[in-house]
C-alpha positions as CSV (number, residue, x, y, z in Angstrom):
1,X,31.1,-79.5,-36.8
2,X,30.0,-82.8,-38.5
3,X,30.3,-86.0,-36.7
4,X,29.6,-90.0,-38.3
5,X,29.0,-92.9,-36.2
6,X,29.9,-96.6,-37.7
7,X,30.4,-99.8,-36.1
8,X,32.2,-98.6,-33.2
9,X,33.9,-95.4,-34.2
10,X,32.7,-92.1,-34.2
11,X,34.7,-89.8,-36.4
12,X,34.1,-85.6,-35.5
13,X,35.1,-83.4,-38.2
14,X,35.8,-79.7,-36.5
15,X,35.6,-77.0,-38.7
16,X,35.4,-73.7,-36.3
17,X,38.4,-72.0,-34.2
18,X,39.2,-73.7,-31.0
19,X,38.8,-70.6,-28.5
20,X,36.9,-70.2,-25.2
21,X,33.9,-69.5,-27.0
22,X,33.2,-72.0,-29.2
23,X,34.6,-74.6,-27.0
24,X,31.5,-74.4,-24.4
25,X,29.5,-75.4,-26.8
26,X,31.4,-78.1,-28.6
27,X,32.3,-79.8,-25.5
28,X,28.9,-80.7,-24.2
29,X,27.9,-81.5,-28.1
30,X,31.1,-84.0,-28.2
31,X,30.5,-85.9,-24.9
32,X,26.6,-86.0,-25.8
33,X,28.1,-88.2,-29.0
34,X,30.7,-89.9,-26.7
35,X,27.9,-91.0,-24.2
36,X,25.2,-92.1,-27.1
37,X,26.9,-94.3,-29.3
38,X,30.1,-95.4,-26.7
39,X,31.8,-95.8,-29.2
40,X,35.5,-98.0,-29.3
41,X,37.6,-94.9,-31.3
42,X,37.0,-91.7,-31.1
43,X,39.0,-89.6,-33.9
44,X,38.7,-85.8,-34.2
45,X,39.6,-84.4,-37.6
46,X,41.3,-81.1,-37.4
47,X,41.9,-80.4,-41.3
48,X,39.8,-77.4,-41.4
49,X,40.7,-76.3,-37.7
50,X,43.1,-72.9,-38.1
51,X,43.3,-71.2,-34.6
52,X,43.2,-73.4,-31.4
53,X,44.4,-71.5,-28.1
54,X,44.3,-73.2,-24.6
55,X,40.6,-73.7,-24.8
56,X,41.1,-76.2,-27.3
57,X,43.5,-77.8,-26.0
58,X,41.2,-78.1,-22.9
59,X,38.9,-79.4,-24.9
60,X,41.0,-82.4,-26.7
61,X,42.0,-83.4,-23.4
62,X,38.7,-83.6,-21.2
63,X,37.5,-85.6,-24.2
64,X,40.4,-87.7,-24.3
65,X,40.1,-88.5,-20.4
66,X,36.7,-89.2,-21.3
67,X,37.1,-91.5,-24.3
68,X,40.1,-93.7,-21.7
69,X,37.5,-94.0,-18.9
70,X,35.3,-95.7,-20.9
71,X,38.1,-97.9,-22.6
72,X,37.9,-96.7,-26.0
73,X,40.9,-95.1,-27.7
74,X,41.3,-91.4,-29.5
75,X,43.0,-90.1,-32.5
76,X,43.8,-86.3,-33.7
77,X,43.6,-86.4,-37.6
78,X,45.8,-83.7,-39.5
79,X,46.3,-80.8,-37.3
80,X,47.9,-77.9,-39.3
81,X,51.6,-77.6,-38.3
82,X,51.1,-74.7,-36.3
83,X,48.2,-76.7,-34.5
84,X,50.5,-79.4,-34.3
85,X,53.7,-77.7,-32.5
86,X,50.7,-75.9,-30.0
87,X,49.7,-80.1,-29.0
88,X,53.6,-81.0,-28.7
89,X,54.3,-78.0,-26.7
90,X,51.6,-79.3,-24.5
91,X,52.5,-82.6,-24.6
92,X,49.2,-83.7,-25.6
93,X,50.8,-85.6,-29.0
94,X,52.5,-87.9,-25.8
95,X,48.8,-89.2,-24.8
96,X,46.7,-88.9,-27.8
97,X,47.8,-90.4,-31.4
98,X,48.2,-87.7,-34.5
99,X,48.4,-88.5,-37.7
């Protein structure tokens, strides 16, 4: 994972499966970011993401809940198409922005 903070958005490049493993640990990493910088957009890069299973989608969507209560807005950056039809299925892509 690689993250960059500027001028109100922080931008978190994921690069490791999405699974109930990994996921432990990259949610208390994200919200640490989250809670230091506050930032106004929060965008999460999923280029190099290729497995996500319910964990992840667990973890998109505690972050997005966090990201709202603190007024800022979040955006899913180029899930793989498989990635993608897992968020529609779970009508995540009806809350949180992809492109």
């Amino acid at each position: 994972m690689k993250y960059n903070y500027d001028d109100g958005n922080l931008k978190i490049n994921l690069e490791e499966e999405l699974d109930m493993n990994s996921c432990k640990i990259l949610r208390d990493i994200i919200d640490g970011y989250i809670v230091r910088y506050q930032p106004k957009e929060v965008t999460i890069d999923l280029s190099n993401v290729k497995f996500m299973d319910s964990s992840g989608i667990g973890l998109l969507m505690g972050r997005y809940n966090l990201v709202k209560l603190m007024g800022a807005d979040m955006t899913i950056l180029n899930p793989t198409n498989n990635i993608k039809r897992v968020l529609e299925l779970s009508n995540i892509a009806n809350k949180i922005t992809m492109r």
